[in-house]
C-alpha positions as CSV (number, residue, x, y, z in Angstrom):
1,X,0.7,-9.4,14.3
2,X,3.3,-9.3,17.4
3,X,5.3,-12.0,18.6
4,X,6.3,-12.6,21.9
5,X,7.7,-14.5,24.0
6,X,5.5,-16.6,26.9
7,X,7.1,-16.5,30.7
8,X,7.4,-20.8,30.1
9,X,9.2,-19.7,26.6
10,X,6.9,-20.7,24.1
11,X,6.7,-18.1,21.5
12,X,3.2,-16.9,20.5
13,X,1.7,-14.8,17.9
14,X,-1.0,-12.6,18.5
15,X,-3.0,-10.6,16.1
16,X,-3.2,-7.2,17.1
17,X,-6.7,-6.4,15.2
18,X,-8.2,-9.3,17.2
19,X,-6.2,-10.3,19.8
20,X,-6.0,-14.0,18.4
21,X,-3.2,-15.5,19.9
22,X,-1.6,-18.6,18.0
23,X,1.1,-20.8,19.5
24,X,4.3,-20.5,17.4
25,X,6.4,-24.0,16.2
26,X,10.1,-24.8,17.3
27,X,10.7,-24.3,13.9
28,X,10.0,-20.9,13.9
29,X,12.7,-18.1,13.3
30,X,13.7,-15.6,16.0
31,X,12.7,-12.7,14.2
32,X,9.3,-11.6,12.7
33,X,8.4,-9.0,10.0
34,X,5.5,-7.1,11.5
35,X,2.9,-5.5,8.4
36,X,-0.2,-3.6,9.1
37,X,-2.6,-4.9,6.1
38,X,-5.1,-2.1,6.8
39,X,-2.6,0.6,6.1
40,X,-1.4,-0.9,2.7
41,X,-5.0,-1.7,2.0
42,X,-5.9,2.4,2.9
43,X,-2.8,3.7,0.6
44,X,-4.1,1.3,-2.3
45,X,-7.3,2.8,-2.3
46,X,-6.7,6.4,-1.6
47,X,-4.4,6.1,-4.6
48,X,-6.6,3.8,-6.9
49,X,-9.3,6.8,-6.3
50,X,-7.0,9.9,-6.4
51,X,-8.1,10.2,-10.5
52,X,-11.3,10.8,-9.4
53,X,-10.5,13.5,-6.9
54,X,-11.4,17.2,-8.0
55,X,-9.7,18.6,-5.6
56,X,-6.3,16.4,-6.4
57,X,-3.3,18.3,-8.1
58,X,-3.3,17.6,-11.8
59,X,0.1,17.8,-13.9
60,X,0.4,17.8,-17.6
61,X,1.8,14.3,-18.3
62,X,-0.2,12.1,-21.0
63,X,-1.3,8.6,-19.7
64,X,0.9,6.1,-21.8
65,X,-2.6,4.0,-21.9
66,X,-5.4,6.6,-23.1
67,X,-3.8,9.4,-23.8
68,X,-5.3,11.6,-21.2
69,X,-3.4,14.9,-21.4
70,X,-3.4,15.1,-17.4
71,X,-2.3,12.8,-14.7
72,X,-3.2,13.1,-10.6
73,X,0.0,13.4,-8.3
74,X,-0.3,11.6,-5.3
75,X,2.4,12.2,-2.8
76,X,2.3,9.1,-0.2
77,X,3.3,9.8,3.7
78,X,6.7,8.3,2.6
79,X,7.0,11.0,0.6
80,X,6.5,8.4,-2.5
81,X,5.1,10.3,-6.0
82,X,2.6,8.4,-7.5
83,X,0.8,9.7,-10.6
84,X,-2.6,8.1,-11.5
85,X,-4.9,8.3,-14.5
86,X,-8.6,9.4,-13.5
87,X,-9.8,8.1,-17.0
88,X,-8.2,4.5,-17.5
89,X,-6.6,4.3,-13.4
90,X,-3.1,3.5,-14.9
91,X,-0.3,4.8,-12.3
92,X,2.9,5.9,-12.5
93,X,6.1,6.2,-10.4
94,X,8.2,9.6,-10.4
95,X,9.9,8.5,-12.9
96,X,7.2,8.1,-15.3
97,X,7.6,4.2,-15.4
98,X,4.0,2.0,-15.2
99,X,3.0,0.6,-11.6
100,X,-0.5,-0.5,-12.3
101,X,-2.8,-0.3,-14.6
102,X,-6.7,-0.6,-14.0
103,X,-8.4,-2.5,-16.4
């Protein structure tokens, strides 16, 4: 979503999948933290299904969950390590320290 600013000085909202446009309030701050839900959406699942990759890079760590004597590394485009379980989906930060776990 982008804000701008209207030539009469109204500030409006418009959605930039879309093109909605919504009318902002008075009350409204200045400043607006822009997100892109489709890209957090696309990391969650690449990583969610990176266990179940055959081609993914495996590393001998045990899941804390089932025990799996192998994890997946994911490295995100931030450069982020994420380590995920292909049997039980549990992941893991870099420093070995639960993010998620499937159930």
């Amino acid at each position: 979503m982008t804000k701008y600013v209207h030539d009469d000085r109204r500030i409006i909202f418009k959605c930039n999948t879309c093109n909605h446009e919504i009318e902002g309030a008075s009350t409204d701050s200045l400043w607006f933290s822009q997100t892109n839900t489709r890209e957090d959406m696309r990391d969650a699942t690449i990583i969610e299904r990176a266990g179940h990759d055959l081609a993914g890079k495996r590393v001998l760590y045990d899941c804390q969950d089932c025990k799996r004597k192998y994890l997946t590394l994911v490295r995100k485009v931030d450069a982020t390590i994420v380590y995920v379980c292909g049997a039980c989906g549990a992941q893991y930060d870099h420093h070995m320290q639960r993010i998620n776990t499937q159930s």
